[in-house]
C-alpha positions in Angstrom: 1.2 33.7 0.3 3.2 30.6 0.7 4.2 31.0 4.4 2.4 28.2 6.5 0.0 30.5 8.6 -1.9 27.2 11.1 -1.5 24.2 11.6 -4.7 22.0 13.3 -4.8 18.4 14.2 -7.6 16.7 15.1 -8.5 12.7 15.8 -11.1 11.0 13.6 -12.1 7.6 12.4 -10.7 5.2 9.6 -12.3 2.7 7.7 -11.8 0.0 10.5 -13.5 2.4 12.6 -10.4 2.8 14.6 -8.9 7.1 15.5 -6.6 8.3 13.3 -5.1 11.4 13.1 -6.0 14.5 10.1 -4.0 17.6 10.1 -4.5 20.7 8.4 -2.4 23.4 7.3 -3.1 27.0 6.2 -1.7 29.4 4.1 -3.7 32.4 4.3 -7.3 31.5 4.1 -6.1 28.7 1.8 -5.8 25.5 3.3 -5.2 21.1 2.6 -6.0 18.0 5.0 -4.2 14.9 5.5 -5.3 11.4 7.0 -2.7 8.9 8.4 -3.3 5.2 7.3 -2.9 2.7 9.8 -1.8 -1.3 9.3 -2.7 -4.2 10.4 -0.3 -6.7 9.4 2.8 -4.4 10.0 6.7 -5.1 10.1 8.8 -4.5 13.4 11.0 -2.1 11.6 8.1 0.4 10.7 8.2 4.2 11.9 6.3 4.3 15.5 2.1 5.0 15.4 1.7 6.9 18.6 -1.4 5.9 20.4 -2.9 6.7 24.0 -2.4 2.9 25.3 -3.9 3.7 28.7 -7.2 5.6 27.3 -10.0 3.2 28.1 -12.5 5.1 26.9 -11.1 4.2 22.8 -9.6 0.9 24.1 -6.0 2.2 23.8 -6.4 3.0 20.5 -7.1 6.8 20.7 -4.3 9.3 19.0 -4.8 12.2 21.5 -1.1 12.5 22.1 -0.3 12.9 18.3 -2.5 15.3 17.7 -1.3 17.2 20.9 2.1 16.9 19.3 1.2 18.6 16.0 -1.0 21.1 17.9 1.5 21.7 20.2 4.7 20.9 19.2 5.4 20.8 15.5 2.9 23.7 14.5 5.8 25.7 16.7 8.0 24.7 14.5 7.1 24.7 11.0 4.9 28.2 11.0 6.5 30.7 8.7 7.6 28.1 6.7 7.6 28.3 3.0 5.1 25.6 2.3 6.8 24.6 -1.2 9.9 23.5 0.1 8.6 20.0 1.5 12.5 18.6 1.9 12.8 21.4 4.7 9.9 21.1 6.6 10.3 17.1 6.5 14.4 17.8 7.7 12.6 19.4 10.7 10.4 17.3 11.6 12.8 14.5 11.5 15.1 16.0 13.4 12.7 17.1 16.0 11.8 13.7 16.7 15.2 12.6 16.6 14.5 9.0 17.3 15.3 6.2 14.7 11.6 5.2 14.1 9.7 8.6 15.3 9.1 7.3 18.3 8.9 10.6 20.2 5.9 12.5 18.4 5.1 9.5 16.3 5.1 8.9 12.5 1.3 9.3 12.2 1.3 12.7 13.7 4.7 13.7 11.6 3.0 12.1 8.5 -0.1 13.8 8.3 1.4 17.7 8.6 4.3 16.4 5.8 1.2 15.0 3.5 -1.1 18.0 4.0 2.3 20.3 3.1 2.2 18.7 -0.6 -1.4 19.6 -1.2 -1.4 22.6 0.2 1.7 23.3 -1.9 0.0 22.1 -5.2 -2.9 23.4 -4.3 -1.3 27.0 -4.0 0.4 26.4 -7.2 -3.3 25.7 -8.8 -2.1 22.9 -10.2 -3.1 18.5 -9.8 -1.5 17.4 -7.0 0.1 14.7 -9.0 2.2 17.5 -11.0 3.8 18.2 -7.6 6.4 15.3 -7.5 9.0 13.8 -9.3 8.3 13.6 -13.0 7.4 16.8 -15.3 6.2 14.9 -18.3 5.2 11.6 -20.0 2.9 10.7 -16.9 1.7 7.4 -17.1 -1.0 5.5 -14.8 0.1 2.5 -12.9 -1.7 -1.0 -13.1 -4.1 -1.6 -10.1 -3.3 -4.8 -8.0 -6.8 -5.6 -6.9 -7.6 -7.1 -3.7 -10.8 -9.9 -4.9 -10.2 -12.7 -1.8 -9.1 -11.0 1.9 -7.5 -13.9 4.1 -5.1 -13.4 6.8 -5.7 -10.9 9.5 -7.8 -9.0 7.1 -10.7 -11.3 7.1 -12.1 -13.9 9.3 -11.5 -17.1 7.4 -8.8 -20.1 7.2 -6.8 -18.8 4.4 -3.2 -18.5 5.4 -2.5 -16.0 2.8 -3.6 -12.7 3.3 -4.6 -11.1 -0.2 -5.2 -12.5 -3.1 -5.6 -10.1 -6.1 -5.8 -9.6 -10.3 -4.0 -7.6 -12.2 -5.1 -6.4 -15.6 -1.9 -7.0 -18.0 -4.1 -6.9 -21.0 -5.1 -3.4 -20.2 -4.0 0.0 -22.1 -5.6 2.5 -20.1 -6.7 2.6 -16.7 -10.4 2.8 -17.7 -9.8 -0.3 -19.3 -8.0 -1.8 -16.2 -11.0 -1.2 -14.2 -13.7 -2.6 -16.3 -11.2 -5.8 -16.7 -10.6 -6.2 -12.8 -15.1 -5.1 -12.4 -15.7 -8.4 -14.9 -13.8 -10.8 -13.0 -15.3 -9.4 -9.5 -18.8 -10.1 -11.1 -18.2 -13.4 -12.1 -16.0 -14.0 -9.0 -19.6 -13.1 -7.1 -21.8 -15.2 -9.2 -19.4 -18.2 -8.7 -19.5 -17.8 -4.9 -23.4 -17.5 -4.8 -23.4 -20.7 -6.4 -21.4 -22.3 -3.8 -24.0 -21.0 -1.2 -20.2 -18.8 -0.2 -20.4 -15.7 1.5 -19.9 -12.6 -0.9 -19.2 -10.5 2.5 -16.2 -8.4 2.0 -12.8 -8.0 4.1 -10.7 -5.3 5.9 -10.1 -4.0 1.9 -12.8 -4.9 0.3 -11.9 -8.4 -1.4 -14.3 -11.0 -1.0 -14.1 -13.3 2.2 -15.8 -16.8 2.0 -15.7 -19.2 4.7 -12.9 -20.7 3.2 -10.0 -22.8 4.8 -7.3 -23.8 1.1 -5.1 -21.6 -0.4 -5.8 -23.6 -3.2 -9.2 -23.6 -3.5 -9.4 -19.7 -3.4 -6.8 -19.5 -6.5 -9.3 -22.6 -8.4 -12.4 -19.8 -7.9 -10.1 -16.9 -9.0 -8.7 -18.5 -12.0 -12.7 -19.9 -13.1 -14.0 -16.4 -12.7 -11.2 -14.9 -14.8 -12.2 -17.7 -17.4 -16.0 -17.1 -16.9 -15.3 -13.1 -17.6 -13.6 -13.9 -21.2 -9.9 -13.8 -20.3 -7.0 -15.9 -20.2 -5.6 -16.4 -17.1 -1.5 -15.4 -16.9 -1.9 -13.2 -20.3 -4.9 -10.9 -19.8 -4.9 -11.5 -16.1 -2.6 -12.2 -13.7 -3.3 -13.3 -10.6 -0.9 -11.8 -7.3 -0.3 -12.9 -4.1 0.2 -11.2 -0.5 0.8 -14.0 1.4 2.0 -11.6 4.8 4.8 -14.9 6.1 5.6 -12.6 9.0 2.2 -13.9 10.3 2.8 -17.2 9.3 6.6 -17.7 10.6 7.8 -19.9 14.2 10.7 -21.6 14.7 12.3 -20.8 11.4 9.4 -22.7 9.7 6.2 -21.4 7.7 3.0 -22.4 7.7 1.7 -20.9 4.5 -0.2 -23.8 3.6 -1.6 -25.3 6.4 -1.3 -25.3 10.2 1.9 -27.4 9.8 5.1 -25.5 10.1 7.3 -26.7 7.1 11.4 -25.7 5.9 11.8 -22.6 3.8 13.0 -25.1 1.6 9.6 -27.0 1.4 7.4 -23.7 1.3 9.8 -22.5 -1.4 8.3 -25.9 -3.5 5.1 -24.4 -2.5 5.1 -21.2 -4.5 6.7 -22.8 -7.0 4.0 -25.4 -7.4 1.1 -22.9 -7.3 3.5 -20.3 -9.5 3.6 -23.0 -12.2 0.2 -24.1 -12.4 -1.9 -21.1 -11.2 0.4 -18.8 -13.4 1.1 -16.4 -10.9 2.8 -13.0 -11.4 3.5 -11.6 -8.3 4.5 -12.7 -4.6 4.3 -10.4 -2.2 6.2 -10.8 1.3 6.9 -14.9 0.7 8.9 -14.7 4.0 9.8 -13.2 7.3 10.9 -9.9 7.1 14.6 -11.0 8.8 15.0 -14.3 6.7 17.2 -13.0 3.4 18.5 -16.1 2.5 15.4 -17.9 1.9 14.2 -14.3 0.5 17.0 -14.8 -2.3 16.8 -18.3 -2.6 13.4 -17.7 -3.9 14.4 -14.9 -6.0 16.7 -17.1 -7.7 14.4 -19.7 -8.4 11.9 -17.8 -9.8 13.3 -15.2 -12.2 10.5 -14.7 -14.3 7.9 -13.5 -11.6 7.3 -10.3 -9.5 9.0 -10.6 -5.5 7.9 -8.0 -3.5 9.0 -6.7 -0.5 6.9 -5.0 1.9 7.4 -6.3 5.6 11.0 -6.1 4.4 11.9 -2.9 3.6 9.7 -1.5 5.8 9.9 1.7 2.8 13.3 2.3 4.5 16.2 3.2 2.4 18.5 1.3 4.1 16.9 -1.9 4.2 16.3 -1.7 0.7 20.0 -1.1 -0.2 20.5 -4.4 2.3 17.9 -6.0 0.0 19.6 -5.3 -3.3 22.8 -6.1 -2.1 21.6 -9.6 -0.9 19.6 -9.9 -4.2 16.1 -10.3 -2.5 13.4 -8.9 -4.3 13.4 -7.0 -7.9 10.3 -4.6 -6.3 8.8 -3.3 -3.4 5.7 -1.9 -1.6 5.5 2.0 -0.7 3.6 3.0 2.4 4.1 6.6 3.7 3.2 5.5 6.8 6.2 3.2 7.2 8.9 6.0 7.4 6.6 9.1 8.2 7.8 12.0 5.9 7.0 12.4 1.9 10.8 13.7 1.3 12.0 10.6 2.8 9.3 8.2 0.8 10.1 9.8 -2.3 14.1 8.7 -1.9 13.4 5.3 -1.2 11.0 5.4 -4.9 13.7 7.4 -6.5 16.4 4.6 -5.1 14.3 1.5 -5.7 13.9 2.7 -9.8 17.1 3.0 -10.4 18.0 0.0 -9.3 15.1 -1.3 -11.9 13.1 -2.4 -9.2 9.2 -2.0 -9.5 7.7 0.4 -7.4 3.8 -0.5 -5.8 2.4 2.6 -4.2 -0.2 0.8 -1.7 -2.5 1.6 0.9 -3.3 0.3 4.3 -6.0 -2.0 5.7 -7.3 0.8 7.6 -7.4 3.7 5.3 -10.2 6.7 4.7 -11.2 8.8 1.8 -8.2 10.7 1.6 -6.8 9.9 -2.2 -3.3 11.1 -2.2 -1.6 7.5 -2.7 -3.3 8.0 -6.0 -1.6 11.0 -6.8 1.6 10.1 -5.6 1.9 6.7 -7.7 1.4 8.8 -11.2 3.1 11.8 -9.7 6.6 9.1 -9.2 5.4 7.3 -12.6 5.3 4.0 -10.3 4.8 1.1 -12.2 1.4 -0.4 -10.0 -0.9 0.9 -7.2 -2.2 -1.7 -4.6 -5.4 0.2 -3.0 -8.1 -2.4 -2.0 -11.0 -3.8 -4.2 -13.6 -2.1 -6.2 -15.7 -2.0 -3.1 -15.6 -0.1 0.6 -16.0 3.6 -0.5 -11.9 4.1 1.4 -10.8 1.9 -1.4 -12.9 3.2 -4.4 -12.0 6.3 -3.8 -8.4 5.9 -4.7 -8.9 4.4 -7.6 -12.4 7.1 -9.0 -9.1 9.5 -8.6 -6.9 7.9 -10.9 -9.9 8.0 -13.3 -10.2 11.6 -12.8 -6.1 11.6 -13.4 -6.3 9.8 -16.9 -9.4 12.3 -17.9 -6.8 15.1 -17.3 -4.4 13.0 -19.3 -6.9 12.2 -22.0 -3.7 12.7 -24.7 -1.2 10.4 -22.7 -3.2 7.1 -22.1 -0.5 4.8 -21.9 0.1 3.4 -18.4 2.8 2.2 -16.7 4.4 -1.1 -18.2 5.8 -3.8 -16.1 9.6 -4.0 -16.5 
């Protein structure tokens, strides 16, 4: 049977203990669950999160009405539906919202019944979940950007920045990625116990000391990558979120400090801390409106990673606006962002062949559901950006893709940056 039979929404918790919304569909007896991600440091042009603003009794944060909308409204709509042919049921719910940003049932109800339609269609097929996407051979695993210092509105600290994370360049396999990223989150622990600094984690897992400099979090990154046995910039490369729609006023940035400064000036900035940090990747450097200093940057800096998140939103027309304006050469992937699978999948499909990188990522309040993992091997994207190797949300994601390579045990090679 491959007609959907039920659909059943339901609100639970995430990892920031905040409702979220899982939906279930059936086929039969057979049936696949979904969990809708939630953001904290989220762009203005991101698809709507419907939430109960006036229920006191979660703090305007409950999701009753979503889940009344699946139960309710899209169930109607998509029962009888062949559950393999995801592009349909996605048209449908698109065009039963009808708004620009699903702002009429909302993009995490619409998102969970699209997500739980792909498992329950590989699942159905009896086959990995990951086999259920774009590419039929030559899988490869993506390199994990690991969250190891949480600043921003993910952790309550001074660092401007919001995430500072490692990735494994000298790695071959994903096992070998994760015992490379494991050593320098040891000896990034020991260092901070020897500065009496908190070893107290953040919204995704990355350490969050009491600590004010941008600076002085990249000096105990770059000694615990030392102190683990690799070189800094050639094993391991260390990647920046720094989140600037957080940090922007008055057409200035304060990235560094409290003091607002030109987009010229914070471009000298990242081009300081690029140079003698040896950093690979920038993620978000400015405001998600502010191209020009977006390309400015881009120009500068050839040679390193500049990713948009905040700025395509995962929306295929701001990413054609990006490459058009030269802004970026990569960007972030959040489901969540546009609301369907069909349309995520045609902004990955888009972004690679225009050579950019693609980073499947989570979101700073996530759960246990893995499918992220699935979908960056399942679209042969290039890195996944899930969290640190702690908070069991985050870990999760990443125990999967171990499960993936195992399954892959004769194609080891992962995903090499461009």
């Amino acid at each position: 049977m491959s007609k959907i039979t039920k659909v059943v929404s339901r609100q639970i918790f995430d990892s920031r203990g905040m409702p979220t919304i899982e939906t279930e569909i059936f086929c039969g007896n057979v049936s696949s669950t979904a969990i809708c991600p939630s953001g904290a440091s989220t762009g203005s042009y991101e698809a709507f999160e419907k939430r109960d603003i006036t229920n006191k009794k979660y703090l305007g944060k409950s999701v009753f009405s979503a889940v009344s909308n699946v139960n309710k409204i899209i169930s109607k709509k998509i029962l009888n539906k062949n559950v393999h042919n995801q592009e349909l049921i996605d048209s449908i719910l698109i065009r039963l919202d009808g708004t620009k940003q699903k702002n009429k049932l909302g993009a995490n109800a619409i998102l969970s019944a699209s997500i739980a339609v792909k498992k329950l269609s590989a699942k159905l097929k009896k086959i990995p979940l990951y086999k259920n996407f774009l590419i039929k051979k030559n899988f490869k695993l993506p390199f994990p950007l690991m969250n190891i210092i949480n600043g921003g509105v993910h952790a309550n600290n001074g660092l401007k920045i919001q995430e500072f994370m490692i990735r494994p360049d000298k790695a071959k396999t994903f096992s070998e990625a994760m015992n490379i990223c494991f050593l320098v989150i040891q000896s990034l622990k020991k260092l901070l116990i020897s500065k009496n600094l908190s070893t107290s984690v953040g919204d995704e897992g990355g350490f969050a000391p009491m600590i004010s400099k941008n600076e002085e979090a990249l000096k105990l990154i770059s000694n615990a990558i030392k102190k683990a046995g690799f070189i800094n910039g050639k094993d391991v490369s260390i990647c920046l979120d720094v989140a600037a729609n957080e940090l922007f006023k008055n057409n200035k940035y304060a990235i560094d400090s409290k003091r607002y400064i030109s987009y010229k000036d914070t471009i000298s900035f990242y081009s300081k801390i690029i140079k003698r940090f040896k950093i690979k990747s920038i993620e978000d450097p400015f405001a998600e409106n502010d191209w020009k200093s977006w390309s400015d940057l881009h120009r500068k800096e050839k040679k390193i990673q500049i990713v948009g998140d905040d700025l395509y939103v995962t929306n295929l027309q701001r990413l054609k606006k990006g490459f058009l304006y030269q802004s970026s050469n990569s960007i972030l992937i959040k489901l969540n962002q546009i609301g369907t699978v069909s349309e995520t999948l045609d902004v990955i499909r888009f972004a690679q062949n225009i050579g950019y990188s693609t980073i499947i990522s989570h979101r700073s309040g996530d759960s246990e559901d893995t499918f992220i993992s699935d979908l960056a091997v399942g679209t042969n994207s290039n890195q996944i950006k899930t969290g640190s190797l702690c908070r069991s949300e985050r870990v999760a994601k990443f125990n999967q893709l171990l499960r993936i390579e195992a399954d892959l045990i004769k194609n080891k090679n992962m995903a090499k940056m461009k």
